[in-house]
N, C-alpha and C positions, 0 to 999 in steps of 0.2 A: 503394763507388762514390758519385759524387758530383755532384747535377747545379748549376751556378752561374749564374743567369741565365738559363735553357734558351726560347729563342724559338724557333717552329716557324709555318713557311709552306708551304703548296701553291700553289694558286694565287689564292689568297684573301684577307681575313681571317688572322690568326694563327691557328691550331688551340693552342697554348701561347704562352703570354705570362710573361714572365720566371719560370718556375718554379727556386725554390731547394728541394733535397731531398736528402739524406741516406743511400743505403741501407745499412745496419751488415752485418754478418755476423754469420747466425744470427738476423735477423730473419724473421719470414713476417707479411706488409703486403699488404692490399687496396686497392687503386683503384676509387671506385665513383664513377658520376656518369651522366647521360643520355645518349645516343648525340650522337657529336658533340663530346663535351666533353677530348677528347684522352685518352682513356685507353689507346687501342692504341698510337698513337703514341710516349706516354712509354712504352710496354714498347720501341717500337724504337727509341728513343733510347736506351734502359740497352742495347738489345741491338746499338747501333753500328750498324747501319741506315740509319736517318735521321740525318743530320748537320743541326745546328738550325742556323737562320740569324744567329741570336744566343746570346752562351752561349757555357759549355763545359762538359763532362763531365771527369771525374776520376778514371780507376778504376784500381788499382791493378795493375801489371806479373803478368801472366799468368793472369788471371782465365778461368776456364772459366764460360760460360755457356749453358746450355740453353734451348730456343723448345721452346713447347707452341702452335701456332695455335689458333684456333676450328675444332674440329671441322665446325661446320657449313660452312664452307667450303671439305669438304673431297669429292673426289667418289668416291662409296662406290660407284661403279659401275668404276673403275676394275681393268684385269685385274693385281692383287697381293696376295702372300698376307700375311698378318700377319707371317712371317721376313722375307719381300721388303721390307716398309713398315719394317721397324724398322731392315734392314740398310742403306737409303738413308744412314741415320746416316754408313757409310764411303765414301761417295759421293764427297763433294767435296772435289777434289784430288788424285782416284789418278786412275792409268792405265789398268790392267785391269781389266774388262768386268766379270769375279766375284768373287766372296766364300772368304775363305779359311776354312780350317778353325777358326785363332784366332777370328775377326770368328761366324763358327756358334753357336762353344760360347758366344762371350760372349752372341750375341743370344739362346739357349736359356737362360742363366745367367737375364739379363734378364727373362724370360718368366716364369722358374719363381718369381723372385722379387714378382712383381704381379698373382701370382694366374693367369696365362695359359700355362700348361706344359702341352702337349698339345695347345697349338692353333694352331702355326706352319705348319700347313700349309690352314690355311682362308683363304679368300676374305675382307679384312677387312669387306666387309656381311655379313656372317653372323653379325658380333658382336652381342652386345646395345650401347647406349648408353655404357654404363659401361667395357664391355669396350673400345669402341674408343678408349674414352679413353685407359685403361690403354697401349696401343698407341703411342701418341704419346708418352706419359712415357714409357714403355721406351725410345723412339729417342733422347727427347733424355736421358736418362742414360747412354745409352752415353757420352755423351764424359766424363763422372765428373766435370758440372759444380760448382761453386762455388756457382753463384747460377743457378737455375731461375724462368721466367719463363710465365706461363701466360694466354693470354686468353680470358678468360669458359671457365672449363673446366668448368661445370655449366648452359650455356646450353642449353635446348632438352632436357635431362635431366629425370625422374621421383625422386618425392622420396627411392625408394632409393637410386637409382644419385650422387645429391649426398650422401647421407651415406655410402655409401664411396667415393666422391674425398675427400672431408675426410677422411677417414679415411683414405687413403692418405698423401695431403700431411702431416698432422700425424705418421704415422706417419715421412715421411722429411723432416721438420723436427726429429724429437727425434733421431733421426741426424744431426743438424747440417749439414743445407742450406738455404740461404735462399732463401725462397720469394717471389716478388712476381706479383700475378694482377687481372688486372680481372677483375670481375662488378657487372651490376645485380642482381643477385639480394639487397635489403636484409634480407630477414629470414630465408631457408632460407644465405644462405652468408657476408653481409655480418657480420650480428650474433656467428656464432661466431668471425671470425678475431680475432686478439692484436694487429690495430693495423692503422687504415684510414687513406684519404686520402680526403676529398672532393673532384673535381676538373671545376673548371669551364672552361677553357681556362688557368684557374688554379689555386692550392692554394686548397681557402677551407678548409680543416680538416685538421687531423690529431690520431690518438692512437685511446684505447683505446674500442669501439663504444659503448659507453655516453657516450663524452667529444664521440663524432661525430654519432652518429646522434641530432640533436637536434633539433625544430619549427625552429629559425632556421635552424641550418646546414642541413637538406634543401632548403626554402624556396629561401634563396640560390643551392643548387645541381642543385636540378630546376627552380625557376623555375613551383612548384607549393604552396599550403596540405599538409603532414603533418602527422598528428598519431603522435606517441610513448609507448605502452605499455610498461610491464614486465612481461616475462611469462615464469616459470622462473628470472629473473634475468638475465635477456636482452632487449636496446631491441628493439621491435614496432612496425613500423612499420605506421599505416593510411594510404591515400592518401584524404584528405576528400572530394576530387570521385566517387570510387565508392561511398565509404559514402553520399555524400549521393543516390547514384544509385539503390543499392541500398533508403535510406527511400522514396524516392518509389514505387519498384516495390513495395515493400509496402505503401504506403497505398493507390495502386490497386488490389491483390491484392483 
């Protein structure tokens, strides 16, 4: 898939301004950038969505694509069970009201396969964090996409439940699906992925996190002083204006 030019307007301002971008198969790519700076958006332009006001996409004849939303916009008080959330999957575009036998076994197949066998008949607030993550990837694999697309999918998570989502995703990226995901999260999820984009209503970067996550490019693209660590052999990102917040609260101490 392939975006050429990609301009994007609400009712504003551009949220994107001529983005040109690439996504291969068999890639897994992060989007990270300050809120604002179009990163949900280019997911719903790869996901046909949003039609950009300038521009064109490019994606190749029959592409299956999976949506992951931000959990937290999702309302956990809702009356559905985990089976129910995940069988929506067969929702759009039938007729009939219920779920077959086939569409069962595959959402239990589903389940059993992300760690959640046994728990299709709970209320999904009763998950943990992680789990209800898990939940939403089972939906959107029912459709056995091609290219899965995920936003901010460790927002608002504890630093267990972020290392098994990476741990999920890498796990069904060496299965050979291509993964593409915002997250601000620069150092618990930005630093481990295989290749980021920095994204300011523009591209101002791309490649491998040590190639991105650098003092000029965050700079450019928070619109804030970073400074950059190696730490494990991994870019560490400090934000200057908290550690300089942080000395002062110690010199008072």
């Amino acid at each position: 898939m392939a975006l050429r030019g990609v301009t994007c307007h609400y009712d504003g301002p551009a949220v994107l301004a001529d983005v040109d971008f690439d996504l291969r198969r068999g890639q897994w790519i992060g989007f990270v950038g300050p809120s604002g700076s179009g990163k949900t958006t280019l997911l719903k332009v790869l996901l046909r969505t949003v039609t950009p006001t300038h521009g064109s996409v490019v994606a190749e004849s029959g592409l299956r694509v999976g949506y992951v939303p931000q959990v937290e916009l999702v309302n956990w008080n809702f009356p559905v069970t985990v089976e129910e959330a995940v069988l929506m999957a067969f929702r759009t575009g039938r007729r009939r009201p219920w779920s077959t036998k086939a569409e069962r076994t595959a959402v239990a197949d589903g389940l059993e396969r992300l760690g959640l066998g046994g728990l299709g008949h709970r209320h999904i607030r009763q998950l943990s964090g992680g789990q209800q993550q898990r939940v939403f990837i089972a939906r959107a694999l029912l459709a056995d996409p091609d290219l899965l697309l995920l936003d901010e999918p460790t927002s608002g998570v504890d630093v267990r439940t972020r290392h098994e989502i990476l741990h999920l995703l890498g796990e069904l990226h060496d299965g050979g699906l291509t993964i593409a995901l915002t997250t601000h999260d620069l150092n618990g999820m930005a630093a481990h992925l295989p290749e980021l984009v920095c994204l300011q209503g523009r591209i101002i970067a791309q490649g491998r996190p040590s190639e991105v996550l650098t003092s000029a490019v965050l700079e450019e693209t928070f619109g804030a002083p970073m400074d950059v660590l190696e730490h494990a052999g991994l870019p560490f990102v400090i934000d200057r204006v908290s550690d300089q917040l942080a000395e002062r609260r110690n010199r008072s101490a």
